[in-house]
C-alpha positions as CSV (number, residue, x, y, z in Angstrom):
1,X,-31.1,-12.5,-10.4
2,X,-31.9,-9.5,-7.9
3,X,-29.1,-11.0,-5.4
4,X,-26.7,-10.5,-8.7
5,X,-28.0,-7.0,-10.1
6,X,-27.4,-5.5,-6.9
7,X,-23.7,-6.9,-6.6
8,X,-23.0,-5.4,-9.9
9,X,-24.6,-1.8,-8.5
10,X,-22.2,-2.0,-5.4
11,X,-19.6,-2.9,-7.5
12,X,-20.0,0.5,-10.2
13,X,-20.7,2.0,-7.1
14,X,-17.4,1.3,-5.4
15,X,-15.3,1.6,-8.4
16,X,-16.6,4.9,-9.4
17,X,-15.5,6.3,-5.8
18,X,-12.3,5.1,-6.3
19,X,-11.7,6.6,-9.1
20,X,-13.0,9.9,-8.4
21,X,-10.7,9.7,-5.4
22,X,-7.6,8.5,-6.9
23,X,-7.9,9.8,-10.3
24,X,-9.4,13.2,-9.9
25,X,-7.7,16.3,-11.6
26,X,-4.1,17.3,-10.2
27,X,-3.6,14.5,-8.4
28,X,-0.8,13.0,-10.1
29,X,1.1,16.5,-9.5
30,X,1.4,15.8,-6.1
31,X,2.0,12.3,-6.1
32,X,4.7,12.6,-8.3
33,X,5.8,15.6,-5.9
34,X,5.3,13.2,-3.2
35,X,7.5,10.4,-4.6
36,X,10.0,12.3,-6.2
37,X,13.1,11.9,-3.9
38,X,12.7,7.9,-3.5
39,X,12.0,7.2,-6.9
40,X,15.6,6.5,-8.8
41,X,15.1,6.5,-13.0
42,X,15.7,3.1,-14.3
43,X,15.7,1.6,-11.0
44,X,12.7,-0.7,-10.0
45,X,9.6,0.6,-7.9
46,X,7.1,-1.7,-6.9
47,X,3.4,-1.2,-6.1
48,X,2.1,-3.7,-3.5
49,X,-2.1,-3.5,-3.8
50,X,-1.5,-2.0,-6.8
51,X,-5.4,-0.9,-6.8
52,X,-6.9,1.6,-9.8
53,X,-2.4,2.3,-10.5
54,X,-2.5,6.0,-9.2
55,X,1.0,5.5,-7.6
56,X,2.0,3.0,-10.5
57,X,1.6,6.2,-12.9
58,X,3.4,8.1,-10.4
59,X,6.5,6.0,-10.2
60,X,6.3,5.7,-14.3
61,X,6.0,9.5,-15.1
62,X,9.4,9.8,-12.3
63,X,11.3,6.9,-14.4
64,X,11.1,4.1,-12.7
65,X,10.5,0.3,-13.7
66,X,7.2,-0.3,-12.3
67,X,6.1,-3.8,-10.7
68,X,2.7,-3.8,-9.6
69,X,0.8,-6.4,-8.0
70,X,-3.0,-6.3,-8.2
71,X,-5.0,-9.9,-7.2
72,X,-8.2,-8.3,-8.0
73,X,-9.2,-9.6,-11.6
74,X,-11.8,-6.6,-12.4
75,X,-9.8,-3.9,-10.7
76,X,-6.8,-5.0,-13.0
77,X,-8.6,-4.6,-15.7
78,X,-9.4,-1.0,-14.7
79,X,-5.8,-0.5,-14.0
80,X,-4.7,-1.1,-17.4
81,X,-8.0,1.1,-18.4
82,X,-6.6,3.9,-16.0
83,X,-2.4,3.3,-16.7
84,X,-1.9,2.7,-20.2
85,X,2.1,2.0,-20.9
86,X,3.4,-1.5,-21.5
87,X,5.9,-0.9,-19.4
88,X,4.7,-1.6,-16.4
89,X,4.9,-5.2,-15.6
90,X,1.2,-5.8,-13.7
91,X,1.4,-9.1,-11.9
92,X,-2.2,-10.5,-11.0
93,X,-0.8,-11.7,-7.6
94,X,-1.2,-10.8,-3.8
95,X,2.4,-10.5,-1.5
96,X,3.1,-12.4,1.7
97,X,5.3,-13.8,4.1
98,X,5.3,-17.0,1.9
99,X,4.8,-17.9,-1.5
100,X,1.5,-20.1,-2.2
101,X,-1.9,-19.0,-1.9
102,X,-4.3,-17.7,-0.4
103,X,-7.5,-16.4,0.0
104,X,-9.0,-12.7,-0.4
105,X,-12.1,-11.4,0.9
106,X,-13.3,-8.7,-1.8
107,X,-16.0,-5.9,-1.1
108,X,-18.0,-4.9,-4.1
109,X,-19.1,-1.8,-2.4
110,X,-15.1,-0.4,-1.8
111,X,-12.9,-2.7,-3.4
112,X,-9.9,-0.6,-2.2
113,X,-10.9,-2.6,1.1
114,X,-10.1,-6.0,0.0
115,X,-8.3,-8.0,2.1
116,X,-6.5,-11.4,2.7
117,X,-6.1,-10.3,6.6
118,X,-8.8,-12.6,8.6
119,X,-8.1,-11.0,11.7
120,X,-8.3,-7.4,10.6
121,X,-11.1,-7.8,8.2
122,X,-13.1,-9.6,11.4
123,X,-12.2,-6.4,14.1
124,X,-12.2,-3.1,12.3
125,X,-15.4,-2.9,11.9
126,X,-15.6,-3.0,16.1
127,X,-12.3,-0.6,16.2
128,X,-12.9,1.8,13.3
129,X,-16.1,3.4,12.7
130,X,-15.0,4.3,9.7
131,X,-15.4,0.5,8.7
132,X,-18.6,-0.3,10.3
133,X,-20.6,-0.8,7.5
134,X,-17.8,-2.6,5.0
135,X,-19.1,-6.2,4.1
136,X,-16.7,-8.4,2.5
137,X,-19.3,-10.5,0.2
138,X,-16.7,-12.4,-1.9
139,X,-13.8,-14.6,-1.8
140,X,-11.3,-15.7,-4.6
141,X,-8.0,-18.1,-4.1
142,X,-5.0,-15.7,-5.3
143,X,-1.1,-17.1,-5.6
144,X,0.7,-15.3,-3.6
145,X,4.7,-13.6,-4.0
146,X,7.3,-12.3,-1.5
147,X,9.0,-9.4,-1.5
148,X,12.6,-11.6,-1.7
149,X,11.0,-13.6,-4.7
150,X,10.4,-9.7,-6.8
151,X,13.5,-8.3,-5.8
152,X,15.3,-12.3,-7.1
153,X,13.2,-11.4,-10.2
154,X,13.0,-7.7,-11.0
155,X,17.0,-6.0,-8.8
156,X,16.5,-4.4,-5.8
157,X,13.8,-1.1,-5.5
158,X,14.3,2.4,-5.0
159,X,10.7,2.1,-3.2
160,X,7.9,-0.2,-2.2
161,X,4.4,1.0,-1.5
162,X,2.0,-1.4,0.3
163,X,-0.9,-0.9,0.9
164,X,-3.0,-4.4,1.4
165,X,-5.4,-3.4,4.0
166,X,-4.0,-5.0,7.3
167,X,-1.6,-7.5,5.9
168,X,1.4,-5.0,5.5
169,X,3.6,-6.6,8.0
170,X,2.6,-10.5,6.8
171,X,4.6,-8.7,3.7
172,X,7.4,-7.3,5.3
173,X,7.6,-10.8,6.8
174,X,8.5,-12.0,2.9
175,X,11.3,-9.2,3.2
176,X,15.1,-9.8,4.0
177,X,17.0,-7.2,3.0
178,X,17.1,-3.1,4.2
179,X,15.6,-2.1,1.2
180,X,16.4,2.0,1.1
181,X,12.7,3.3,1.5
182,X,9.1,2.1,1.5
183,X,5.3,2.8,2.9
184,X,3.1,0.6,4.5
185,X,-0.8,2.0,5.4
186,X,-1.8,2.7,9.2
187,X,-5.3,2.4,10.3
188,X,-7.0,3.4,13.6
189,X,-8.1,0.6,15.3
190,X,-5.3,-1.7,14.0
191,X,-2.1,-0.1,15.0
192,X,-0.7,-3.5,16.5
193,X,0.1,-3.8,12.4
194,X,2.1,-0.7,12.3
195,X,3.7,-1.8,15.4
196,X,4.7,-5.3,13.7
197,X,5.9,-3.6,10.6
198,X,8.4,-1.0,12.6
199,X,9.3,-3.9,14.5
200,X,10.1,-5.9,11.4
201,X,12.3,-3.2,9.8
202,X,14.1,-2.4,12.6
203,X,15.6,-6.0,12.4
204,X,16.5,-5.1,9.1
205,X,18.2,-1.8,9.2
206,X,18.2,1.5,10.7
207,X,15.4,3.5,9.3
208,X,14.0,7.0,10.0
209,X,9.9,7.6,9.5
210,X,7.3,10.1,8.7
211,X,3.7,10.0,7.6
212,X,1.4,10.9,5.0
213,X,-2.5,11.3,6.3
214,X,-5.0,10.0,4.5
215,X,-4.5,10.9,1.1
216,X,-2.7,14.0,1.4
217,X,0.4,14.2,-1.1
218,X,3.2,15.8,1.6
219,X,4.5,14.5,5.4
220,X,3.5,15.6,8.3
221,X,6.6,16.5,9.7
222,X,9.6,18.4,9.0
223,X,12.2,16.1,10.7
224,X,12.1,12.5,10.0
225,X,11.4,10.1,13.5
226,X,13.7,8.0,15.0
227,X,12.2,3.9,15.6
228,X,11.5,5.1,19.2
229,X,9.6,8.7,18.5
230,X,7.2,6.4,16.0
231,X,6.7,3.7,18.4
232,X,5.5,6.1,20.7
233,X,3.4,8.2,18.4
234,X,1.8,4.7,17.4
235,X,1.7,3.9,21.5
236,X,-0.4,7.2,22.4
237,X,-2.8,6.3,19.7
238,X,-1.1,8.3,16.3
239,X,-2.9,11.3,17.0
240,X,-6.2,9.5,16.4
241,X,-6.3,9.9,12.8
242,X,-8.5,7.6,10.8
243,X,-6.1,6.6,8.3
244,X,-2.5,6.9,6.7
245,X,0.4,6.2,5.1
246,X,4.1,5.2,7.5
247,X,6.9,5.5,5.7
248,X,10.0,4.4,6.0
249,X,13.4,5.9,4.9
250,X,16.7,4.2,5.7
251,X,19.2,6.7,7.6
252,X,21.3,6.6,4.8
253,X,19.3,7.6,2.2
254,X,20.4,10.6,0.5
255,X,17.0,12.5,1.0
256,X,17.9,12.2,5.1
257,X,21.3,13.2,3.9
258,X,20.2,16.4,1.5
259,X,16.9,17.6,4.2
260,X,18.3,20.0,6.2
């Protein structure tokens, strides 16, 4: 009974972090700043680790057709706590290079950690000290989607967040088509993963790339990268920052087209 009581602490613990972080006042301003020139109205958006649905409301509030995915059974239930408009189709399913299943490995203590990624749950502890003290004390059998299978089902996105804690490019792997602009999370200590994704959209299309650190809300640089520039920034160790979002705009996209 102990065991459970303090699983439940961790777990108020953790959620309430998360939603002071991704909830707190003004956010959503800058997100929806943030978002603004990828998100098409009426077009789909989807929202890969969908988490507490602070990007979900983003897309929503720009007017887009919101497909989130969220495995997580209680921090789905806070997303529809958090994100309250029946439009937004919430899946409770994980992405992958293959539909079936598989299995996540959930931390009570910071749920936004959750992961189905073996190998990266196993070393970032040892690469990241920012991780060093993250247990992953539960796991749960989740079906899992591709990106090809969402974009069969809901048309073709104006943008894809994902952000699934090390397994980013095991979703790009579900992906066959140049979709026009997307993000995928970077981590210190597991860059090989932001390698593998750049790697796997390059075989795609021709794409251009900034970054958003941490949770800032604007890029880091004025002029978008070329494949090698971000290659080598990810080479010389991306400017050791913990954390991070990579994304990913295809060189035709009208906000390469319209940035001067």
């Amino acid at each position: 009974m102990q065991h459970g009581y303090c699983q439940r602490l961790r777990q108020a613990s953790g959620l309430a972090r998360s939603l002071f972080i991704y909830w707190r006042p003004g956010r959503q301003r800058g997100l929806q700043r943030l978002y603004q020139p990828f998100i098409v109205p009426g077009k789909p958006a989807f929202d890969i680790g969908a988490h507490l649905g602070d990007r979900s409301a983003a897309f929503h509030a720009l007017g887009a057709r919101v497909i989130a995915l969220e495995p997580q059974p209680v921090l789905a239930q806070w997303f529809k706590r958090m994100v309250k408009t029946p439009s937004i189709t919430l899946l409770p399913v994980a992405a992958g290079s293959i539909e079936g299943v598989a299995e996540i490995a959930i931390s009570n203590a910071n749920p936004t950690l959750s992961t189905l990624a073996s190998e990266w749950r196993e070393q970032i502890g040892q690469r990241n000290a920012g991780f060093s003290q993250v247990r992953w004390e539960q796991r749960l059998s989740v079906p899992v989607t591709t990106l090809d299978q969402l974009i069969s089902d809901y048309g073709e996105p104006s943008f894809i967040k994902i952000d699934v804690e090390g397994f980013e490019a095991e979703v790009l792997a579900g992906l066959s088509y140049p979709v026009v602009a997307l993000s995928v999370e970077f981590v210190t200590g597991a860059l090989k993963v932001s390698h593998e994704c750049v790697d796997l959209l390059n075989r795609l299309g021709d794409y251009r790339y900034n970054i958003v650190v941490g949770e800032q809300r604007h890029f880091r640089w004025k002029e978008w990268q070329t494949p090698e520039a971000i290659r080598q920034w990810l080479k010389d160790g991306a400017d050791a920052l913990p954390s991070g979002d990579l994304y990913a705009c295809r060189s035709d996209h009208p906000h390469l087209l319209n940035t001067p």
